[in-house]
N, C-alpha and C positions, 0 to 999 in steps of 0.2 A: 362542511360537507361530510356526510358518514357514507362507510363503505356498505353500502345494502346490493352492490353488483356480485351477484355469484362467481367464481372462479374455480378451476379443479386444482387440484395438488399436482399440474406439474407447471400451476403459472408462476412465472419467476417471481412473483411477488410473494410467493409463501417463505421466500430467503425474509422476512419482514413477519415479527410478533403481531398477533390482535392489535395490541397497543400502537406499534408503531407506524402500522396500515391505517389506524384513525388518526394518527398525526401528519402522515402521509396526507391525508385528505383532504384535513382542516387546513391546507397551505395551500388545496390545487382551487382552479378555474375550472368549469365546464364550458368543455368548445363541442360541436358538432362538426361533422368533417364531411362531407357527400363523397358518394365513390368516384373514386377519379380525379381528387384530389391529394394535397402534399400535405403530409405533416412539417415536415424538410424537404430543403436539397442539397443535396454536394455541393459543401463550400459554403453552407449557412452556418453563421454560428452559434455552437453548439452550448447554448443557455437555458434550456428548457428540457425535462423529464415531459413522458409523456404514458400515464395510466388510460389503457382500452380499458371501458367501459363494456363498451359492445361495439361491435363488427372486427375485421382483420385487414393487418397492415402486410405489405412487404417491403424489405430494406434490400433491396439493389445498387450494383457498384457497376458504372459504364465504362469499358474496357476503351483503349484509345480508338482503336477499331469501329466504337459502336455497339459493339455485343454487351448483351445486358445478363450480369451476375445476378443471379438470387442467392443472398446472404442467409438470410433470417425471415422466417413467417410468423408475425405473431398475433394473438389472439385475446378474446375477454380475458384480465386479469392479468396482462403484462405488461409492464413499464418499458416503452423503446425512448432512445437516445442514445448517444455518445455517451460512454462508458466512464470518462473523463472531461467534465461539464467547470471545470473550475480553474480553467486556464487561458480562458478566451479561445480557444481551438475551435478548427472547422469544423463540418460534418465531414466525413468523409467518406457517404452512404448518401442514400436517398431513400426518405419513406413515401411510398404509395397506399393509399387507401383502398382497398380490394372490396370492402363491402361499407356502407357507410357506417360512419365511427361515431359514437358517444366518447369523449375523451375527457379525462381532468389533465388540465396541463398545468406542470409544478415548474415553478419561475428559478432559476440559482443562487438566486438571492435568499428567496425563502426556504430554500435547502439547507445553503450553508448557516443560515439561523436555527434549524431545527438539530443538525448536526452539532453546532455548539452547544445547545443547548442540553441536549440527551447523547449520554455518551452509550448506551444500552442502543439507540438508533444509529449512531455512528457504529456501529459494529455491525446489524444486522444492513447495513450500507454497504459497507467491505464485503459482504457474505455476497451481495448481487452484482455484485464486480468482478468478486470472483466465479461467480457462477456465469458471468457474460465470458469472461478470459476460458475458460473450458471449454464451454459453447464453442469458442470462436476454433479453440486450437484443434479439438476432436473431429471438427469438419474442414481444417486446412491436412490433419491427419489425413483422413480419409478421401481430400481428394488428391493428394501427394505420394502416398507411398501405394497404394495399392489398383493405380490404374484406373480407366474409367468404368470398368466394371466393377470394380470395389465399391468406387464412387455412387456407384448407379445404387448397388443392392444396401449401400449404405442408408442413401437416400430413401430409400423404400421402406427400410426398418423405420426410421424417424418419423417418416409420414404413418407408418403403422401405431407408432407410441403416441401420435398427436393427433389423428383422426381416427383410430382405429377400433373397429366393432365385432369383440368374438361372436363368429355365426354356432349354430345350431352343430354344423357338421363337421369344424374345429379348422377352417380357413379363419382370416383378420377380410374384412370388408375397410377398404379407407375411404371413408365417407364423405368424401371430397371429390370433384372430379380434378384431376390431375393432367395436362395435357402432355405429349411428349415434348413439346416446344417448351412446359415448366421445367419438364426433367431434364431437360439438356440445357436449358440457363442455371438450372442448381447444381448440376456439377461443371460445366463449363465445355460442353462434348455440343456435336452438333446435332441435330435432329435427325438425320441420319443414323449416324451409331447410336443414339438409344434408341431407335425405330429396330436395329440390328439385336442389339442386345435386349430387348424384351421380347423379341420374336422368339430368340433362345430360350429364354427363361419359359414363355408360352410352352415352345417346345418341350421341356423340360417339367411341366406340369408345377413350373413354380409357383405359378401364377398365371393367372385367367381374368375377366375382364367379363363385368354385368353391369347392363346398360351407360358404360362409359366409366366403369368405375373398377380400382383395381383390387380383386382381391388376390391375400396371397394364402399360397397351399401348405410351401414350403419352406417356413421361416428358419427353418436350420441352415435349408444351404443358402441364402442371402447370409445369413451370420459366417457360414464357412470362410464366403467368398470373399467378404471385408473385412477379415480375422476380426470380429466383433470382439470387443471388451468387456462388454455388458455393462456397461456404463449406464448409469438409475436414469430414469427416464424424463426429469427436469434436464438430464444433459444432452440424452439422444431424443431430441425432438428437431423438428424444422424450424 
């Protein structure tokens, strides 16, 4: 299989040479996925990579309660799985399929073959591991230290760096509709309080809202609010 699927530079798979994204390939399977269905579930074991082709996944974690976390949202050109696939371990996430999926799915077996094999892809392997541990810590960051408005306007930059379209008059358009029922499973608030706190922001001309879609005005103070890092933008994505 050769990689002829387009990707932008902030898909995690750019952690991965030309070379080694063609050897990535020649080891995967093409599945199709229809929306509404699982790539995984929590509690599956976690033995298979999984390259988007085309459409978008989300990886949700169900609280004992019932409430449903949004972890990660990913897109053409990024590899979801279990960060550590080589030790019989569960999943401990769940993927849903958001829009239907073209997927190559790489088995562990033929991993761990290409890994011994090429020590130049063993490295650029460690680089997307490390780049899922960032991912993971910069958004336990941001929903820990700096409250659920932090969280929120956090949230809102990421979805700006991964959908986002500078308009004409120098707002970001995020070119996705967003519900507030997403935004309160991605930071873990209830629909409620983010109903609360983007009325604020509205008020505050940080942001406004065309035909269901949010754009923002005022990208400084979203950054104020979540003492932003500026962290490159393969890290502050959704």
């Amino acid at each position: 299989m050769t990689m002829t699927t387009p990707y932008d530079e902030h898909s995690n798979i750019m952690c991965f040479s030309e070379q080694n994204r063609e050897r990535l390939m020649e080891i995967a399977k093409e599945r199709n996925y229809p929306e509404g269905s699982h790539l995984f579930w929590e509690g599956d074991t976690a033995d298979k990579l999984y390259f988007l082709k085309s459409g978008r996944v989300k990886v949700t974690k169900t609280t004992d309660e019932g409430k449903e976390l949004i972890l990660y949202m990913y897109h053409a050109g990024d590899i979801v799985g279990q960060v550590d696939p080589f030790h019989a371990s569960k999943h401990s996430f769940t993927a849903e399929v958001l829009e239907e999926c073209e997927v190559a799915v790489i088995e562990q077996r033929d991993l761990e073959l290409v890994i011994c094999q090429h020590c130049d892809f063993s490295l650029d392997f460690m680089k997307w591991m490390s780049l899922h541990h960032r991912l993971t810590q910069t958004k336990v960051r941001d929903l820990m230290l700096y409250g659920k408005p932090g969280a929120l306007c956090s949230t809102l930059i990421r979805l700006s760096n991964t959908y986002g379209e500078d308009l004409k008059d120098g707002g970001i358009l995020i070119n996705k509709k967003v519900t507030h029922t997403d935004l309160s499973n991605m930071i873990g608030a209830t629909r409620e309080s983010v109903n609360r706190m983007l009325s604020d922001l509205r008020k505050k001309n940080v942001l406004e809202y065309d035909n269901g879609m949010i754009i923002i005005r005022e990208l400084e103070h979203l950054q104020e609010v979540c003492h932003c890092e500026m962290c490159p933008k393969a890290i502050c994505r959704i």
